[in-house]
ROBA-633137 format. One line per 10 residues: number of its first residue (from 1); for each residue y, x, z of N, C-alpha, C. Coordinates in steps of 0.02 Angstrom, whole numbers, plus 50000, padded with zeros to 5 digits. Atoms other than C-alpha are relative to their C-alpha. Layout:
<kemis>
NUM) Y X Z Y X Z Y X Z; ... .
</kemis>
This chain:
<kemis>
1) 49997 50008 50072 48090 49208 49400 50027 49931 49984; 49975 50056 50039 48187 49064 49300 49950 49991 49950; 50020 50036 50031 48144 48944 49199 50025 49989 49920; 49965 50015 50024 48305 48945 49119 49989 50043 49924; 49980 49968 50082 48312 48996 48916 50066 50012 49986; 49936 50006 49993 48468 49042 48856 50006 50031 49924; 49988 49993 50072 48488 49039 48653 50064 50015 49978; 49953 49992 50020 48619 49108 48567 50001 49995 49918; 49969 49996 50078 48663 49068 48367 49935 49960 49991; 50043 50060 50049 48502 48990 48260 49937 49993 50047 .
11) 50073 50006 49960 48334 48932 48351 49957 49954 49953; 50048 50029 50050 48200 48885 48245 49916 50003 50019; 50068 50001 49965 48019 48822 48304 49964 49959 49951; 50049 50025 50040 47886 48793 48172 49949 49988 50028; 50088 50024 49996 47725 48696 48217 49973 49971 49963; 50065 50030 50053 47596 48694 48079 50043 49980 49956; 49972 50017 50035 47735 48683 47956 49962 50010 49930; 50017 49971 50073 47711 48705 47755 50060 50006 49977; 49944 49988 50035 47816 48781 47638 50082 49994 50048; 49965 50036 49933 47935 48810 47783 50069 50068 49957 .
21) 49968 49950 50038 48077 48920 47684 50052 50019 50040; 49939 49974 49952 48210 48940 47819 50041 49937 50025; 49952 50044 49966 48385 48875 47887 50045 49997 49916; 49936 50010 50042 48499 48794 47760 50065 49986 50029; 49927 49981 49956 48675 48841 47821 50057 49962 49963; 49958 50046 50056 48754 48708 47674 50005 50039 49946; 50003 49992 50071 48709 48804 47514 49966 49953 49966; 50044 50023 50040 48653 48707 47393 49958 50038 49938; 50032 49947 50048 48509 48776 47295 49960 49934 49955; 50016 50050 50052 48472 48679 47134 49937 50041 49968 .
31) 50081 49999 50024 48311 48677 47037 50008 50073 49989; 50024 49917 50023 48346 48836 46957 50007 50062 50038; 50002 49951 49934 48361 48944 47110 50079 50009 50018; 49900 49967 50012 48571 48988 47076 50009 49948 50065; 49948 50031 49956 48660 48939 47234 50080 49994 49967; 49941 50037 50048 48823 48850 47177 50052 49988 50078; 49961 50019 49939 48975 48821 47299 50045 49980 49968; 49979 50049 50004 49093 48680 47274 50099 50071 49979; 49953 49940 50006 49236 48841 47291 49995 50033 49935; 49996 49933 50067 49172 48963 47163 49985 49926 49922 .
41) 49998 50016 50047 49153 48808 47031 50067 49979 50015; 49919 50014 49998 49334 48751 47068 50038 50072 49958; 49979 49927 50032 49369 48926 47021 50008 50024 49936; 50024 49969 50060 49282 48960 46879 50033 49933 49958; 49956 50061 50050 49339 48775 46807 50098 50028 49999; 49927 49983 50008 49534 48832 46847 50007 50061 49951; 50007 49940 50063 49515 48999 46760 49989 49963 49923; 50018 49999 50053 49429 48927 46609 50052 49942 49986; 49939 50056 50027 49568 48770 46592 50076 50063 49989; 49962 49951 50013 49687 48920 46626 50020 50039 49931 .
51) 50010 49986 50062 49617 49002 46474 50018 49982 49915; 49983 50070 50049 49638 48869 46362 50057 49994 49977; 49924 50019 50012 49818 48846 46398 50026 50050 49959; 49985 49931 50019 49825 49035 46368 50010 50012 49934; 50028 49953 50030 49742 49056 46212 50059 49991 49909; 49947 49979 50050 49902 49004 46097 50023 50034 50004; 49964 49949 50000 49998 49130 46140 49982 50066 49973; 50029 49939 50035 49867 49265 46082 50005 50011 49942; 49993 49980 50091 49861 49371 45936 49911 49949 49989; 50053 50052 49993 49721 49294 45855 49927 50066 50015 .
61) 50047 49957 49970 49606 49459 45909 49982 49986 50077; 49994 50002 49957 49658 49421 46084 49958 49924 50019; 50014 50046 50009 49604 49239 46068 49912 49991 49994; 50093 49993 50016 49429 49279 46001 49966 50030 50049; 50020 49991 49930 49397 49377 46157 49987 49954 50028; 49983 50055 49971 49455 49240 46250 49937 49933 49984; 50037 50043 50029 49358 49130 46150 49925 49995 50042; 50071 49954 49999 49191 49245 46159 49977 49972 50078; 50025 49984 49936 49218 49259 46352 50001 49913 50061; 50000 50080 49967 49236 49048 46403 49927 49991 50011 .
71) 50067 50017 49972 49047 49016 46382 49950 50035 50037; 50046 49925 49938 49002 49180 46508 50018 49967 50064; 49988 50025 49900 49102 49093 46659 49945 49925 50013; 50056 50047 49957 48974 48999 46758 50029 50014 50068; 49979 50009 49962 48986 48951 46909 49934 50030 50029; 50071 49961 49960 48846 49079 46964 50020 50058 50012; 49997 49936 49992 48880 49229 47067 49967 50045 49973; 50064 49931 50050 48734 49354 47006 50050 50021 49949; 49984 49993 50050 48778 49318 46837 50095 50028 49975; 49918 49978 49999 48984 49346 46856 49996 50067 50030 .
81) 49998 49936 49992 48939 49484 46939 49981 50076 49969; 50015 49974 50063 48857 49546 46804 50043 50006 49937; 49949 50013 50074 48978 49510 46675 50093 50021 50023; 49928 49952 49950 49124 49623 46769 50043 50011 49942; 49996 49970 50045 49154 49688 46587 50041 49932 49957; 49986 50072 50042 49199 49503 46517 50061 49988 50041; 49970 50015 49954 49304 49472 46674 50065 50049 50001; 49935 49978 50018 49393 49614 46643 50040 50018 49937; 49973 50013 50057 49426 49601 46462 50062 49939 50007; 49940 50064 50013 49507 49433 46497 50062 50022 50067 .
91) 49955 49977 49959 49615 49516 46643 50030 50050 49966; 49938 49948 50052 49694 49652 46513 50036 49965 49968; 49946 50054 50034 49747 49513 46407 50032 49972 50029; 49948 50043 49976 49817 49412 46517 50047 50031 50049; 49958 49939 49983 49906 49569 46585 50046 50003 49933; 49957 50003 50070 49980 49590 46425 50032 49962 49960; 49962 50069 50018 50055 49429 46390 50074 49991 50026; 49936 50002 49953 50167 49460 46530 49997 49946 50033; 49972 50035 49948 50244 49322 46642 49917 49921 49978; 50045 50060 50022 50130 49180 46531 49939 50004 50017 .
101) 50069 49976 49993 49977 49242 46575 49988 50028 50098; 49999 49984 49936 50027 49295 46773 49940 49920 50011; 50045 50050 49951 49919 49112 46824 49932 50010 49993; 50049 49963 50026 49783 49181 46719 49964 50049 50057; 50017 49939 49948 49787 49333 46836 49996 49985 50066; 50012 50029 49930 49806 49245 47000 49915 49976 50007; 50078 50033 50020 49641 49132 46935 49952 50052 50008; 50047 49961 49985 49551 49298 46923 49993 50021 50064; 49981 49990 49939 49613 49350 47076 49955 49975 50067; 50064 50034 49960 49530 49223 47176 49923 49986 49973 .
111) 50075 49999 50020 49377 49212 47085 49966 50063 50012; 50011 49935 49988 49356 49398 47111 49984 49992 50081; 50011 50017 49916 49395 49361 47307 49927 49970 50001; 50073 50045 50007 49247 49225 47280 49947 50024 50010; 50047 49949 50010 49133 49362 47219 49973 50059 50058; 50008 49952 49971 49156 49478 47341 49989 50066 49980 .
</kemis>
């Protein structure tokens, strides 16, 4: 019989710990529980500066959407994932703009990727 151990991926040895909640793998989890990643707020900030640039070109119906749907992007998965319906309101419009609105659609693009 050996002696030898032979670990593969995470090893974790609690003695007499408290409040011992796991491995942090580099999420950051802020007071309010929402994990946040340095990626999906880059994201969500490009989209919503995106927006912005966008929102002359709208009729002014298109705009008020637009408007409506700026203070929904957070930089919180759950909640974006929840709000599919907002996400894709502002992806018809900026379909419908045509060429001015293609960076618009890229922006969703990867934020969608983000989401998974």
């Amino acid at each position: 019989m050996s002696d030898t151990s032979n670990y593969y991926g995470d090893v974790v040895n609690v003695n007499g710990g408290e409040k011992v909640v796991g491995i942090n793998h580099g999420t950051v989890l802020h007071n309010d529980g929402t994990a946040q990643d340095a990626e999906l707020q880059a994201a969500v900030t490009d989209l919503t500066r995106l927006l912005e640039e966008l929102r002359p070109e709208l009729t002014p119906d298109q705009a008020r959407t637009v408007a409506d749907a700026l203070p929904e992007l957070t930089p919180d998965r759950a909640a974006l994932r929840e709000r599919g319906m907002i996400l894709a309101s502002v992806s018809q419009i900026a379909a419908t703009v045509g060429e001015v609105g293609r960076p618009v659609m890229e922006a969703l693009g990867r934020l969608l990727a983000l989401l998974g």
